[in-house]
Backbone as CSV, one residue per row, in Angstrom:
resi,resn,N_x,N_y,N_z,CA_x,CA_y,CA_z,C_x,C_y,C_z
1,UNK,-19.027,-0.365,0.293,-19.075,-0.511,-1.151,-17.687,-0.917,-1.640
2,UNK,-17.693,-2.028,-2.860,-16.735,-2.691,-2.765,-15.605,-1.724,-3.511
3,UNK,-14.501,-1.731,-4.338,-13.890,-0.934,-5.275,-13.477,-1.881,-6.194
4,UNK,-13.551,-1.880,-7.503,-13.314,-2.033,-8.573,-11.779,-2.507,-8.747
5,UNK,-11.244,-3.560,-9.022,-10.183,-3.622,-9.376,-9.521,-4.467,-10.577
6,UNK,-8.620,-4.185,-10.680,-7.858,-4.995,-12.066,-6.712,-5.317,-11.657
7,UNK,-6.146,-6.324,-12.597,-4.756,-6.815,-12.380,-3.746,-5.927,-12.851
8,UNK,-2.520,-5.942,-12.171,-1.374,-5.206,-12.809,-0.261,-5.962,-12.289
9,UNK,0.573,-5.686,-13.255,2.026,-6.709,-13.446,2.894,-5.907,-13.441
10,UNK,4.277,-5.788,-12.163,5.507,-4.944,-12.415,6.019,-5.722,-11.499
11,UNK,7.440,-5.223,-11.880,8.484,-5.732,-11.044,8.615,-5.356,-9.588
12,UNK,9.114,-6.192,-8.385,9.329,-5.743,-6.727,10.785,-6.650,-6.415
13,UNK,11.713,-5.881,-6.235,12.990,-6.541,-5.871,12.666,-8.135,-4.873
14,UNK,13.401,-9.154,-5.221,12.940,-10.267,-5.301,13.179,-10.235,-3.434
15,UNK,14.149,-9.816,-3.027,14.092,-9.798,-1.206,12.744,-9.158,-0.502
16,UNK,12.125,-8.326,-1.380,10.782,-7.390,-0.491,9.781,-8.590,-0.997
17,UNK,9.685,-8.963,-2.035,8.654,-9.902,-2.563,8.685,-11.393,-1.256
18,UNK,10.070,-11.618,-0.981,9.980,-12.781,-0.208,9.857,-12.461,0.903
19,UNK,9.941,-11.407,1.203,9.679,-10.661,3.187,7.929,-10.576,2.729
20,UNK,7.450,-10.138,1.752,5.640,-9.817,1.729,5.207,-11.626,1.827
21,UNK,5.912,-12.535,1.011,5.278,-14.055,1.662,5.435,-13.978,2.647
22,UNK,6.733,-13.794,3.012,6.519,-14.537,4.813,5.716,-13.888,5.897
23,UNK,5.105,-12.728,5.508,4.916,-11.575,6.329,2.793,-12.039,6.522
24,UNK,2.813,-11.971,4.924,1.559,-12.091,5.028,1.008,-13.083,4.206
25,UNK,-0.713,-13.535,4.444,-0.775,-14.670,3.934,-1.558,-14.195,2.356
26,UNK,-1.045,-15.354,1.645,-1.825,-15.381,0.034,-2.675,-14.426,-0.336
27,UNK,-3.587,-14.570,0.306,-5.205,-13.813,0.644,-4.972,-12.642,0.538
28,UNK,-4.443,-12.210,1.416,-3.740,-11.046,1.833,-2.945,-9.432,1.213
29,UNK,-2.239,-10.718,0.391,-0.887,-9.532,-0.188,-1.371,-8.531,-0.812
30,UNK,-2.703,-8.949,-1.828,-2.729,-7.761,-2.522,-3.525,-6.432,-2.400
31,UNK,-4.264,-6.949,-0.957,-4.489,-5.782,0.331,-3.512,-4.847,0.639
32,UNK,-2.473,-5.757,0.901,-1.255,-4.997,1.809,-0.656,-3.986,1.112
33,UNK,-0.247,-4.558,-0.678,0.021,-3.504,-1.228,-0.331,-2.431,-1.733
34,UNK,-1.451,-2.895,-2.021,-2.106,-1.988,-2.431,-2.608,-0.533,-1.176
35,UNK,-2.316,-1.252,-0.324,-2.991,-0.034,0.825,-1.395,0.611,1.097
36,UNK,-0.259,-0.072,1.235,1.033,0.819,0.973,1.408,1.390,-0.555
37,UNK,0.709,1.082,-1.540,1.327,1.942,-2.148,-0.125,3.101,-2.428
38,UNK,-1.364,3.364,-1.763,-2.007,4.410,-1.046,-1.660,5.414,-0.730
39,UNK,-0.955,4.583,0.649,-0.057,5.670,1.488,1.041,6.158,0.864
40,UNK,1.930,5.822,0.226,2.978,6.662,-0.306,2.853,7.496,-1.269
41,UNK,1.971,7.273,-2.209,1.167,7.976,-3.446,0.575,9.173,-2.511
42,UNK,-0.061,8.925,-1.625,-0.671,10.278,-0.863,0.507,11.339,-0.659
43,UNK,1.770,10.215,0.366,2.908,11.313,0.716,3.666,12.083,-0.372
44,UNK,3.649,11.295,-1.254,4.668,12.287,-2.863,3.245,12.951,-2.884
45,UNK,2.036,13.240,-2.773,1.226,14.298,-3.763,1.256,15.518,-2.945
46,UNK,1.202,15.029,-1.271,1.567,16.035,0.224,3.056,17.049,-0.276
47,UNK,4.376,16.168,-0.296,4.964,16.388,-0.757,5.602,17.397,-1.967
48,UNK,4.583,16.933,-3.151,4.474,17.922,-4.548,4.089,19.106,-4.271
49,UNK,2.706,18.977,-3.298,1.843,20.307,-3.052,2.791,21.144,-1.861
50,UNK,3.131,20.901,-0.592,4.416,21.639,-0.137,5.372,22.306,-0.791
51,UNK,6.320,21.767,-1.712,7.115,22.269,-2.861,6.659,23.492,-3.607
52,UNK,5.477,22.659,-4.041,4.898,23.708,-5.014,3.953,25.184,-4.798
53,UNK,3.539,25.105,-3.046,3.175,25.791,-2.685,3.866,26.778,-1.829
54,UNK,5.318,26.500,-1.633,6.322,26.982,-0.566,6.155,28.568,-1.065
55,UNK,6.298,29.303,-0.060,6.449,30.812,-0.209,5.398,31.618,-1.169
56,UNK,3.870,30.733,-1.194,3.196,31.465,-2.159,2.461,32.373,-0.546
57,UNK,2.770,32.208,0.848,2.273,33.173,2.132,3.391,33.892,2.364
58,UNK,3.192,35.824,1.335,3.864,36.612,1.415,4.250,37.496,3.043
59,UNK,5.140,37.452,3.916,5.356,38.502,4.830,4.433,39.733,4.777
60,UNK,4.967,40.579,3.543,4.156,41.665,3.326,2.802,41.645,3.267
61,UNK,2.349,40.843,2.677,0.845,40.613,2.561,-0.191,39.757,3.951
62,UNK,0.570,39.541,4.636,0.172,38.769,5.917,0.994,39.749,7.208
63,UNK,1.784,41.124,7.821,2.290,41.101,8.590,1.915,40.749,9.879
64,UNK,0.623,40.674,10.212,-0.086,40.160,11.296,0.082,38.726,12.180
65,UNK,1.452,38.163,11.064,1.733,36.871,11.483,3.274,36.937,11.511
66,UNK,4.045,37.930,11.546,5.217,38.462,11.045,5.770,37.885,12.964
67,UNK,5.006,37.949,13.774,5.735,36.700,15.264,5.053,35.790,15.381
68,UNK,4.742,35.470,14.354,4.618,33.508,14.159,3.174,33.525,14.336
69,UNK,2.207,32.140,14.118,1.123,31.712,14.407,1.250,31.926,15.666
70,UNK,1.511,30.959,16.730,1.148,31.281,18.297,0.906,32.642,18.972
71,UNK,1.907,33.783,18.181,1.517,34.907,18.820,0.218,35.376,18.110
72,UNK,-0.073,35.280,16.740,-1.321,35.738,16.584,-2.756,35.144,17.060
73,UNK,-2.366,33.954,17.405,-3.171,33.277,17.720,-3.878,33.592,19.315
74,UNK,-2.671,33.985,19.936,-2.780,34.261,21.271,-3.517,35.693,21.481
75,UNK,-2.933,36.517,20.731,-3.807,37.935,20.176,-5.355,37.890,20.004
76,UNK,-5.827,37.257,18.978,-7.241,36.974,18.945,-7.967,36.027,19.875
77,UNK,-7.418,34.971,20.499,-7.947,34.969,22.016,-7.925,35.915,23.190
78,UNK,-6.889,36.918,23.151,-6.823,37.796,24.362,-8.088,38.778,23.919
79,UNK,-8.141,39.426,22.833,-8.839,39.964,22.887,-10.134,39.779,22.709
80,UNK,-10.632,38.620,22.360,-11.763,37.872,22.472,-12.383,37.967,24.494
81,UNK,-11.255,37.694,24.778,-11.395,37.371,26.171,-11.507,38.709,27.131
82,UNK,-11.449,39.973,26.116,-11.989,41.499,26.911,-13.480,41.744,26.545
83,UNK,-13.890,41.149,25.681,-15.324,41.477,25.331,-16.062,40.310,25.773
84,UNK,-15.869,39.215,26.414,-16.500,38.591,27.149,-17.520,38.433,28.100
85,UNK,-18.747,38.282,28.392,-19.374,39.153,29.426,-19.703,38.157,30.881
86,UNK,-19.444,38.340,31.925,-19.263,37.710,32.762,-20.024,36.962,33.545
């Protein structure tokens, strides 16, 4: 299904504009950008949400993870692996 699009007009420093001709053809470009500026719009929102989510996983409220993921992780497989039946 196709997506909907419209024109938009802004400025691109005139050296990246002449590396996107030579790079890619006519047809093309407004694929290319549009699918890089996708990807970077994704990484600033990854980004925002990291920031904004930093330290909301309290120590106190989690100590079960207080020696890292791998050890808890390793915990609930070991003991998974005593009630196992053979």
């Amino acid at each position: 299904m196709a997506t909907a699009t419209k024109q938009a007009n802004f400025l691109l420093p005139e050296d990246l504009l002449d590396e996107l001709k030579r790079a890619v053809s006519k047809r093309q470009q407004s694929k290319v950008v549009a699918e890089a500026l996708r990807k970077e719009l994704k990484r600033l929102k990854l980004e925002k949400t990291l920031k904004t989510s930093f330290g909301s996983w309290k120590d106190k409220e989690h100590p079960e993870l207080k020696g890292g993921t791998r050890a808890f992780v390793r915990s609930l497989r070991k003991s998974t692996r005593l009630t196992r039946s053979k």
